[in-house]
C-alpha positions as CSV (number, residue, x, y, z in Angstrom):
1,X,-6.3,5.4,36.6
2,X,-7.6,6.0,33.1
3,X,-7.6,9.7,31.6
4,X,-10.6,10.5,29.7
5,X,-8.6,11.4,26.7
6,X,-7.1,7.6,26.5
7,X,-7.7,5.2,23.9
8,X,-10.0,1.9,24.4
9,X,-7.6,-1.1,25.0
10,X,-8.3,-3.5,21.7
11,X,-6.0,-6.8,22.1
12,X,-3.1,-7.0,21.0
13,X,-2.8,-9.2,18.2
14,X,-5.6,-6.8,16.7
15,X,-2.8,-3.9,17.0
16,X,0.1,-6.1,15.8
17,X,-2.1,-7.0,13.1
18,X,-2.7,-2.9,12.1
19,X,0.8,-2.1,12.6
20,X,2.2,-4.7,10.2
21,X,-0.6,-4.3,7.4
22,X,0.2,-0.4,8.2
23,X,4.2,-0.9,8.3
24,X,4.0,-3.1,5.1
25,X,1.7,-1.1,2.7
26,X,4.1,2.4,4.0
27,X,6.9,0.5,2.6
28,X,5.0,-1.0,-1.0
29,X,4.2,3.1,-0.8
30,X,8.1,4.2,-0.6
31,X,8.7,1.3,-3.4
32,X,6.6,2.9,-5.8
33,X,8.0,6.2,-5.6
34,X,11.6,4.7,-6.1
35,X,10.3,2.4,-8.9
36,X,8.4,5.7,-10.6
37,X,11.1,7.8,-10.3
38,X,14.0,5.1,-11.6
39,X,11.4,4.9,-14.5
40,X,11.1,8.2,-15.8
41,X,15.2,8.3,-15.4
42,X,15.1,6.0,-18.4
43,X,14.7,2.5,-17.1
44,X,11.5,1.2,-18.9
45,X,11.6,-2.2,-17.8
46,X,11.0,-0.9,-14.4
47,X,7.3,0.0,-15.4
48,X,6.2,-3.4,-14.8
49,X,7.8,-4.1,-11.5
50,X,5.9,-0.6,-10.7
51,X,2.8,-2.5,-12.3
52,X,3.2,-5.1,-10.1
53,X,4.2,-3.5,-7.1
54,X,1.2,-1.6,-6.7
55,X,-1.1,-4.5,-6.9
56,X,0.9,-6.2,-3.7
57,X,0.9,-2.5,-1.8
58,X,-3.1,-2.3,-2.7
59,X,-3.9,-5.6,-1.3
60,X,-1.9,-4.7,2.2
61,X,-4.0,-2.3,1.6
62,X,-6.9,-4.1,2.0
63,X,-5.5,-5.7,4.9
64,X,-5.0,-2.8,6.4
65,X,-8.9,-1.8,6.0
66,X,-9.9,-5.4,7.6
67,X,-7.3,-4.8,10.9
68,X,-8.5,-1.4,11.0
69,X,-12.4,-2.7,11.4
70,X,-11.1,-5.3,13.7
71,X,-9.7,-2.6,15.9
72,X,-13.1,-0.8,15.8
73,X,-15.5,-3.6,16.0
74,X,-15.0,-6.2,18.1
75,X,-11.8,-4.4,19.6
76,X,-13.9,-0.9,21.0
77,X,-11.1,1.0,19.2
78,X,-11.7,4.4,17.7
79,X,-13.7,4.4,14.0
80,X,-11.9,6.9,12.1
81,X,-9.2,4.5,11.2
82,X,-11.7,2.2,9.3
83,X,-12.7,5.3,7.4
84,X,-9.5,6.6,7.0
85,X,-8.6,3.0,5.2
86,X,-11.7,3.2,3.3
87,X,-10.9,6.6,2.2
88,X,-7.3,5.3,1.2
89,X,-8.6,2.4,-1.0
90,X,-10.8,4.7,-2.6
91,X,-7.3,7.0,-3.6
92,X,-5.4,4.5,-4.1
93,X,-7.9,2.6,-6.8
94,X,-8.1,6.6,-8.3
95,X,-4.0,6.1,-8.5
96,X,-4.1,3.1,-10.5
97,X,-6.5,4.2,-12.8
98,X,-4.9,7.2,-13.1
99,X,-1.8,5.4,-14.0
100,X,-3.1,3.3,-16.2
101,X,-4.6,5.8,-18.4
102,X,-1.3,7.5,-18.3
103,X,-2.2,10.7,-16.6
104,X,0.9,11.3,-15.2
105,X,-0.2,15.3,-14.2
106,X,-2.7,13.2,-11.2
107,X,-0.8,10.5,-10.6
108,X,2.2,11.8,-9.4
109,X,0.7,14.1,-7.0
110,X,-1.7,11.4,-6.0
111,X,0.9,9.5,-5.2
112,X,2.8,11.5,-2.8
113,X,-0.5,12.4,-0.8
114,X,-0.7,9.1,-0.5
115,X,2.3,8.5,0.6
116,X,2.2,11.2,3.1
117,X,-1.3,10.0,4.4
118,X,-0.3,6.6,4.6
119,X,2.9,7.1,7.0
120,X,1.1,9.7,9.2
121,X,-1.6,6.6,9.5
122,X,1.6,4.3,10.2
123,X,3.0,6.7,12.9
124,X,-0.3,6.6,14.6
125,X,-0.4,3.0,14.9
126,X,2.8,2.9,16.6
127,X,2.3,5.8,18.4
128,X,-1.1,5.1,20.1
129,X,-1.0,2.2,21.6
130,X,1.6,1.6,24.3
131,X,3.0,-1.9,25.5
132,X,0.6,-1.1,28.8
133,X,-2.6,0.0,26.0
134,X,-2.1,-3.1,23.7
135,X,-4.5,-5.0,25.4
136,X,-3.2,-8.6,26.9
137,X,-1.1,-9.4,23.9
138,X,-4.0,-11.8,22.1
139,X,-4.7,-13.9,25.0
C-alpha cells in the first residue's frame, strides 16, 4: 500500500548516481572552507589548491544537475531537485566570480550558504529514498 504523500520509485542506479554526485560535491564544499580558512591563517600557497578545488567541486556539480534531471525525467521523480541544482550552479558560478575578483565581503558568506544548501540537498538524497523506494537497484 502506497501513501499519497510517498515519493515515485526512480531506479536505483539513478539514486546511487544523485547520492554520490551529491555526497561528493558536499565534501569538494567542506574542502573549500578548510582550504579558505587555512589560507587566510597565512598559508598562501593554499590559494591555488582552493583554485583548483573549486573547479573539481563545480563539475560534481554539474553531475549532480544531470542525476538530478535523470531522477525527474525518465525516473518520474520529484522536479524541484533539478531546479534546486540549477539554482546551485547558478551560486556557485556567482562564488567563483566573486572569488576571483577578490570580493571576499560575498564570497565568504556565499560560500557557507552554499555549503548549508548543499548538505541539506545531500541529507535528502539519503533520506528519501529507502532500500524498498530505490526502485529495482538498475535492473
Amino acid at each position: 500500500m502506497t501513501s499519497s504523500n510517498s515519493v515515485p520509485r526512480p531506479r536505483g542506479w539513478i539514486v546511487w548516481s544523485l547520492r554520490v554526485a551529491a555526497t561528493g560535491h558536499l565534501a569538494g564544499v567542506l574542502v573549500q572552507a578548510a582550504l579558505a580558512g587555512l589560507f587566510v591563517t597565512g598559508d598562501v600557497d593554499l590559494l591555488a589548491w582552493h583554485r583548483d578545488n573549486a573547479g573539481y567541486t563545480h563539475a560534481l556539480l554539474y553531475l549532480q544537475l544531470v542525476a538530478s534531471v535523470l531522477l525527474w525525467r525518465p525516473g518520474r521523480g520529484p522536479g524541484w531537485p533539478a531546479l534546486a541544482g540549477a539554482g546551485l550552479v547558478a551560486l556557485e558560478t556567482a562564488q567563483v566570480g566573486l572569488g576571483q575578483a577578490r570580493i571576499i565581503a560575498g564570497h565568504f558568506p556565499l560560500g557557507m550558504a552554499i555549503f548549508g544548501l548543499s548538505a541539506v540537498f545531500t541529507a535528502w538524497t539519503w533520506r528519501t529514498f529507502r532500500r524498498s523506494d530505490a526502485g529495482d537497484g538498475g535492473a
